[in-house]
C-alpha positions, 0 to 999 in steps of 0.5 A: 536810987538816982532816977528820982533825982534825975527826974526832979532835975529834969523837971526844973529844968523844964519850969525854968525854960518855961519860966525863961519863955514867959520872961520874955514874951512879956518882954517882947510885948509891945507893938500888940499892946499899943495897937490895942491901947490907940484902937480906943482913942478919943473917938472910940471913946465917944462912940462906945459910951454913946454906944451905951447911952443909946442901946443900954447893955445889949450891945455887949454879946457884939463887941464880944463876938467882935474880939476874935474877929479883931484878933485875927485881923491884927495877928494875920497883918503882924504874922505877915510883917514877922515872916516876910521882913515887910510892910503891908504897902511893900508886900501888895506893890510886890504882889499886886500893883503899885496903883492899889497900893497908892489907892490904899494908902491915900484912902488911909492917910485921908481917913488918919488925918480926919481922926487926928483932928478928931481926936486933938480936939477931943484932948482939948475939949477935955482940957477947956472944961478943966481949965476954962481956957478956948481949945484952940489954945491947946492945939498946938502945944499938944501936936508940938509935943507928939512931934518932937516925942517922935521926932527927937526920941529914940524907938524904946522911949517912944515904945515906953511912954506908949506903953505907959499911956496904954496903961493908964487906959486902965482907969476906965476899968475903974469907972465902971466898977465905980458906976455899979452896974447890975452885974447880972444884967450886964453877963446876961447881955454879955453872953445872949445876943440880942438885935434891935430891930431900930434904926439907933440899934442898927446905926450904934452897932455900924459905929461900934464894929467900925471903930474896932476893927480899924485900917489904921491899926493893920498899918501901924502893928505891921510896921511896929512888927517891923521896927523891932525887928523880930526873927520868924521863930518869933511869930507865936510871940507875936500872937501872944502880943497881939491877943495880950493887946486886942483883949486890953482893947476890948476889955476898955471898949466894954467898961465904956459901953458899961460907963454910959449905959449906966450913966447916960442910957434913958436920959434923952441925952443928945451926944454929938461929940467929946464936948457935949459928952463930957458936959453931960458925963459930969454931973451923972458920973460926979467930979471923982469918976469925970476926973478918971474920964478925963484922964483916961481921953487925954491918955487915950489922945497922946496914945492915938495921935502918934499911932495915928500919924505913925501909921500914915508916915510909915505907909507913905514912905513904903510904898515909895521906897523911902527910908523910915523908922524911929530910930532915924535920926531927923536927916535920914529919914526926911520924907518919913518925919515931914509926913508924920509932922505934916499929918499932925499939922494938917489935923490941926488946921481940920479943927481950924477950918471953918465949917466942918465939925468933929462930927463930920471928920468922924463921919468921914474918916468912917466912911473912908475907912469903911472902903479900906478894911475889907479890901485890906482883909482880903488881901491879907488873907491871899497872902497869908495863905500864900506858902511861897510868900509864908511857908510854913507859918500860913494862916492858922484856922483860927486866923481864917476863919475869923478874919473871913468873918470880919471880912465878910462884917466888914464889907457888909458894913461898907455896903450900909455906909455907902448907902447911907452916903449917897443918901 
C-alpha cells in the first residue's frame, strides 16, 4: 500500500534536486558565455561576413567542425583554472619557466592592443556613418567609458552589463532570418564539406578558424573561472558554461557568415574594413537590417574591448606576482588597473598613428596570434593531463581529442601565416 506513495515521493525528490542542479548552473553561467560573446568582436564581425561575401555558404560545415574544437580549447584552459586555483601565466611559471611565460604574455598583450584598436575604431566607424560626426570624435569617450565601467564597478556589475552585451549579440540571428537565405543550400554546405582549391577559399578559412579560436579568450575565461572563485566539485559546471558560451559564439558566427553570403557574395564587393562594410551593407541589407548591424558591432565592441584589455591586465599582473581582480578597489591593485587602462590608451593612440591601418592591426595581431595558440594548447594539454597537477579531473576524451586537433589546425595555420609574412 505505502510503496506507491513512497515511490512518488522519492521521484519528487529527485525532480526537484535536478531541478535545483539546473537552477544553478544557470545561475553559475558566466565567465563561458561572455567569452563566447567577446570571441565575436568588431573584427570577428567583419571577417565572417567577408567570410561570406567572398566564399558564399561553403564555409559552413568549417565553422562547424570548428565548434568542438574551440569548445575543447576553452573547457580545458576553465578546467585547469577551476582545479588548480590559478591563472595559466601562474601555472606555466610553476611549471616551466618564467622566460615563456614573459614571451607569451608580451606576444598577447601585442596582438590585444592591436584588436583593441581595432575594434574602437569599428564601434566609431559605425557611429560616423549614423552620426556623420569624425571617428576620432568618439575615440575617446567610448574608452573613457569601459575604463571607469571596469575601473570603479564592482565584479557582478561588470559580469551583468557583459552579459547583457552578450545577449544583445542575438540581433544577428535576426539579420539572417531577415536575409532569407535558401535554407536548403545553407544545411547542405552545412553538413557536407567542401574545399575551395582558390586562394580567397584558402586565405577566408585561415581568417575564419583564426578568429575563432583566439589566445585571447584562453587568457580571460581562466582568470574569470578564477575571479568567481569556483570550488573543484564545480568543474562539470564549468563545461556547462563553457559549451553554453562557445555554441552562442558560433551560432552568431554562423548567422554572419549567412548575412554576407546572402547580402554581399557575387557583388564584387571590395572589404577592407567595418567602413567599407557597413557602407556597403547599407544599401543591399536596407536601413531596418543595417540598424540591427549596427547595433550588434556596438555591442560586440563595448562586449570585446573589456575582455580584451581584461585578459592582457590580468596576464600581466600574474605572471608578476601582482595583486588583480574587479573587485579591488583602484589603490589595491594598482599595477593591474594601470595596465587595463594603459591597453585601452594605447589602442587608442594605434588608431591615431599616422600610417597604420585597421587592416594592418588585424594583420598583425593575426599574426601574433598565430604564434601563441598552439603553444598555448600544447601546454594546456601536458598540464591537463598532468594527475599531480589535476588528479582526478584530467582531460576527458572529449578535451583531448579535439584540442590535438586544433592543435594541430592550429600550428598548421601558424606555419601559412608565417610563410605569408616573410613573403
Amino acid at each position: 500500500m505505502h510503496e506507491p506513495v513512497e515511490r512518488r515521493t522519492t521521484l519528487r525528490q529527485r525532480i526537484r534536486d535536478e531541478v535545483a542542479k539546473n537552477r544553478r548552473r544557470i545561475k553559475n553561467l558566466g565567465p563561458g558565455l561572455i567569452t563566447g560573446g567577446a570571441g565575436d568582436d568588431p573584427a570577428g564581425v567583419v571577417t565572417y561576413t567577408v567570410v561570406g561575401a567572398t566564399t558564399g555558404f561553403s564555409q559552413l560545415w568549417l565553422l562547424l567542425l570548428a565548434t568542438p574544437m574551440m569548445i575543447a580549447v576553452q573547457n580545458m584552459a576553465a578546467r585547469i583554472a577551476v582545479v588548480t586555483g590559478k591563472s595559466l601565466p601562474e601555472i606555466t611559471t610553476a611549471f616551466y619557466s618564467r622566460k615563456l611565460t614573459v614571451f607569451m604574455v608580451t606576444i598577447l598583450a601585442l596582438a590585444n592592443i592591436l584588436t583593441i584598436g581595432a575594434d574602437l575604431n569599428a564601434i566609431a566607424a559605425i557611429l560616423h556613418i549614423v552620426s556623420g560626426y569624425p571617428t576620432v570624435t568618439f575615440l575617446i569617450p567610448i574608452t573613457a567609458l569601459i575604463g571607469y565601467l571596469v575601473t570603479f564597478g564592482r565584479y557582478r556589475l561588470i559580469k551583468g552589463v557583459l552579459i547583457t552585451l552578450t545577449a544583445v549579440l542575438g540581433v544577428y540571428i535576426v539579420s539572417a532570418v531577415l536575409a532569407k537565405p535558401p535554407v536548403l543550400e545553407v544545411l547542405k554546405n552545412t553538413f557536407i564539406p567542401h574545399i575551395g582549391m582558390h586562394a580567397a577559399w584558402i586565405i577566408a578559412a585561415l581568417g575564419m578558424l583564426g578568429t575563432t579560436i583566439s589566445p585571447y579568450l584562453m587568457f580571460w575565461q581562466a582568470a574569470e573561472e578564477k575571479e568567481e572563485k569556483k570550488s573543484v566539485v564545480q568543474a562539470d559546471d564549468v563545461g556547462v558554461d563553457t559549451v553554453v558560451g562557445m555554441l552562442w559564439s558560433n551560432l552568431l558566427a554562423y548567422c554572419m557568415i549567412v548575412t554576407g553570403a546572402v547580402m554581399l557574395h557575387g557583388t564584387g564587393a571590395e572589404i577592407r574594413d567595418m567602413t567599407t562594410l557597413a557602407t556597403t551593407l547599407r544599401p543591399a541589407a536596407g536601413e531596418y537590417a543595417f540598424a540591427l548591424f549596427s547595433l550588434g558591432v556596438v555591442a560586440a565592441g563595448l562586449l570585446a574591448i573589456p575582455v580584451l584589455a581584461g585578459s592582457t591586465a590580468y596576464a600581466v599582473a600574474d605572471t608578476y606576482g601582482w595583486r588583480n581582480g574587479m573587485d579591488y578597489k583602484v589603490s589595491d591593485a594598482k599595477g593591474f588597473y594601470i595596465v587595463f587602462v594603459g591597453a585601452l590608451i594605447v589602442g587608442d593612440l594605434v588608431d591615431m598613428v599616422p600610417g597604420i591601418t585597421v587592416v594592418d592591426a588585424l594583420y598583425y595581431s593575426q599574426v601574433l596570434d598565430g604564434m601563441l595558440i598552439p603553444l598555448l594548447i600544447g601546454i594546456a594539454l601536458l598540464i591537463s593531463n598532468n594527475k599531480a597537477v589535476m588528479g582526478e579531473y584530467t582531460g576527458t576524451r572529449f578535451q583531448n581529442l579535439f584540442s590535438m586537433v586544433a592543435l594541430a589546425v592550429t600550428s598548421m595555420l601558424t606555419a601559412v601565416m608565417i610563410w605569408q609574412w616573410m613573403e
